[in-house]
C-alpha atoms as a printed R data frame, in Angstrom:
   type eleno elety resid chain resno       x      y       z
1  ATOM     1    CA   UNK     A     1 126.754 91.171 107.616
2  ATOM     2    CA   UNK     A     2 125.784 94.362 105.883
3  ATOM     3    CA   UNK     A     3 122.810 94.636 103.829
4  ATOM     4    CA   UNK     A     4 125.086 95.218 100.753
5  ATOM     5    CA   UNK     A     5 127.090 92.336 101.769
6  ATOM     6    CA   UNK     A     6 123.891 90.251 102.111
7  ATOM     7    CA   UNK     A     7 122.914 91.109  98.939
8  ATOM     8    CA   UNK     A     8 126.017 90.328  97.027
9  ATOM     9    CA   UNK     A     9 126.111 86.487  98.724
10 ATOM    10    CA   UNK     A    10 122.237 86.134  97.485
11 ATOM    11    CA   UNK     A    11 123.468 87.423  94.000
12 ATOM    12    CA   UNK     A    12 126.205 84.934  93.730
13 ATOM    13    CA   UNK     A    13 124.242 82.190  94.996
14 ATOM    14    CA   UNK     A    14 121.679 82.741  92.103
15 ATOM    15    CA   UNK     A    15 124.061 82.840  90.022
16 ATOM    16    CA   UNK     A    16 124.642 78.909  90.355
17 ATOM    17    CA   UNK     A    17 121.625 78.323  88.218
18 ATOM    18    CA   UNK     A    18 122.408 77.811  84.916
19 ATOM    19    CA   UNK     A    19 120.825 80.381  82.723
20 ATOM    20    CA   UNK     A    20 120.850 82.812  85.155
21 ATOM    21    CA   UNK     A    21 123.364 85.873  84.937
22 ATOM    22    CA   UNK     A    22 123.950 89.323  86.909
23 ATOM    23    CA   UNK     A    23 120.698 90.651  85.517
24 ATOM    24    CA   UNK     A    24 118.326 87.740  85.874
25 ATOM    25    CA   UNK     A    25 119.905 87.431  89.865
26 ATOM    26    CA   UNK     A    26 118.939 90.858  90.101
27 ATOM    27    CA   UNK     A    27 115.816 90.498  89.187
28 ATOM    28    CA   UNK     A    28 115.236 87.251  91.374
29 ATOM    29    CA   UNK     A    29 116.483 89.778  94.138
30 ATOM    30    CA   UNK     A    30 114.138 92.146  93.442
31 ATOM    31    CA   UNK     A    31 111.668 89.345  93.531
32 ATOM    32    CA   UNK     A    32 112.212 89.065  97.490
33 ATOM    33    CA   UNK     A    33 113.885 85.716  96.519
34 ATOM    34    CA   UNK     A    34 117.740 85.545  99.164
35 ATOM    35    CA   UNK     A    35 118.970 82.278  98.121
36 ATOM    36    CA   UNK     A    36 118.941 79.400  95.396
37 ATOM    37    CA   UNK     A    37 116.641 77.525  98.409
38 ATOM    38    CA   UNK     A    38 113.477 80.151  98.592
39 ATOM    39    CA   UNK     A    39 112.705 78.888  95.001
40 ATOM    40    CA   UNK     A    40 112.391 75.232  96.310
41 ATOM    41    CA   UNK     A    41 108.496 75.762  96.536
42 ATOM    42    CA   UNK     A    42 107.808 78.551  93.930
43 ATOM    43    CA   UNK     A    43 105.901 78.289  90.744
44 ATOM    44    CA   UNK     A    44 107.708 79.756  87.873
45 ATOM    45    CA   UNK     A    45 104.499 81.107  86.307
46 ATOM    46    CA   UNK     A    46 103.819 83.701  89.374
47 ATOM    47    CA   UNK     A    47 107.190 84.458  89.521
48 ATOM    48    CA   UNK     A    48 106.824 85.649  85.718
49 ATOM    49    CA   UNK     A    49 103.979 87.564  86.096
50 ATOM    50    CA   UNK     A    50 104.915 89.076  89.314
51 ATOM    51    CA   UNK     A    51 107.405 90.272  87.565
52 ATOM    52    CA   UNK     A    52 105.935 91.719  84.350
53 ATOM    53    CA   UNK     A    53 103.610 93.321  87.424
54 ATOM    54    CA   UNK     A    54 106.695 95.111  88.751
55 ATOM    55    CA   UNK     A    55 108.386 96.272  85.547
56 ATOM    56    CA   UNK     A    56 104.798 97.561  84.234
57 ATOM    57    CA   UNK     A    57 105.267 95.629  81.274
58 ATOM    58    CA   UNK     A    58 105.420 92.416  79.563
59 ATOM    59    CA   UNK     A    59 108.795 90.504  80.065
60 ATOM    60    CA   UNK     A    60 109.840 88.785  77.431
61 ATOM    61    CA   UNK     A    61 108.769 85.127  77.650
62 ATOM    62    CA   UNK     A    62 112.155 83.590  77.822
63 ATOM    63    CA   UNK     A    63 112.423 84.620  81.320
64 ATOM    64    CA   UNK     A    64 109.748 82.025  81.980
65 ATOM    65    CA   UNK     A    65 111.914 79.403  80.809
66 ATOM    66    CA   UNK     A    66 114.836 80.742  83.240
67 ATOM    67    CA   UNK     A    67 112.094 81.192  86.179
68 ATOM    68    CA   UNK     A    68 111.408 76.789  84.926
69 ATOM    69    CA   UNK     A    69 115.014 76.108  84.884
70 ATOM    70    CA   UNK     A    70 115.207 77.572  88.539
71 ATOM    71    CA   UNK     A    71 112.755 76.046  90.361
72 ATOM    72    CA   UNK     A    72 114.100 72.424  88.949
73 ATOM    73    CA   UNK     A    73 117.374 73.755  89.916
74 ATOM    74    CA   UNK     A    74 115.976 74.850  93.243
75 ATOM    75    CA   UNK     A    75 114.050 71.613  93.793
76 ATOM    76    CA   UNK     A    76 116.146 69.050  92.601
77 ATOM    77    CA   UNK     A    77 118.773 66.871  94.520
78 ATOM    78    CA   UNK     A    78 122.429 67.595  92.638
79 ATOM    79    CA   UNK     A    79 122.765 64.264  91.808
80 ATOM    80    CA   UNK     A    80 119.329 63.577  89.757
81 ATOM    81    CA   UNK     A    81 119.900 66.463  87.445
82 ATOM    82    CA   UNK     A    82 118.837 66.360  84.061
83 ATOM    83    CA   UNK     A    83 121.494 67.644  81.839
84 ATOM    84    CA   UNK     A    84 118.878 68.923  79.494
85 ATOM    85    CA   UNK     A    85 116.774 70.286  81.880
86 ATOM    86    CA   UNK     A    86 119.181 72.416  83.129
87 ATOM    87    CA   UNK     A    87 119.156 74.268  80.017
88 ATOM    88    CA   UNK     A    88 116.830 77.349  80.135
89 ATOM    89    CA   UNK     A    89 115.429 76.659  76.737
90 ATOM    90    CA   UNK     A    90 114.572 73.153  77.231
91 ATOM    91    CA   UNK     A    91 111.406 74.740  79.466
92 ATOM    92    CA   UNK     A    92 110.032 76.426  76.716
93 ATOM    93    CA   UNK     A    93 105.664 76.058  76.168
């Protein structure tokens, strides 16, 4: 597969979490991140301020709460989701 190719699987892969849309997969991308799995054992907290590190700025927080919603997405069996949880906002401090 080409790298362009690559990239557009990983893209639609993340977008299976809900929450996250063409610009938050983007930015998972640009996080090194290839597929819905390499969040499995992530903390949403680095993840957040990695990013803020790589945009020189602060991100606005809400992308915490998608980074949350993620890793349970990432980390939990399809069957034992949480409705609720699987809303970004439902991760908020």
């Amino acid at each position: 597969m080409t790298d362009n190719a690559d990239k557009k699987k990983s893209l639609k892969d993340f977008r299976r979490i809900p929450g996250v849309g063409p610009s938050i997969a983007e930015d998972l991308y640009g996080l090194g991140y290839r597929s819905v799995s390499d969040l499995t054992g992530e903390i949403p907290e680095d993840m957040y301020e990695k990013l803020c590190m790589m945009q020189g700025q602060t991100v606005d927080r809400c992308m915490l709460y998608v980074f949350r919603c993620a890793v349970y997405f990432a980390r939990t069996p399809e069957s034992d989701y949480d409705p609720e949880l699987l809303k970004w906002w439902s991760w908020k401090d």
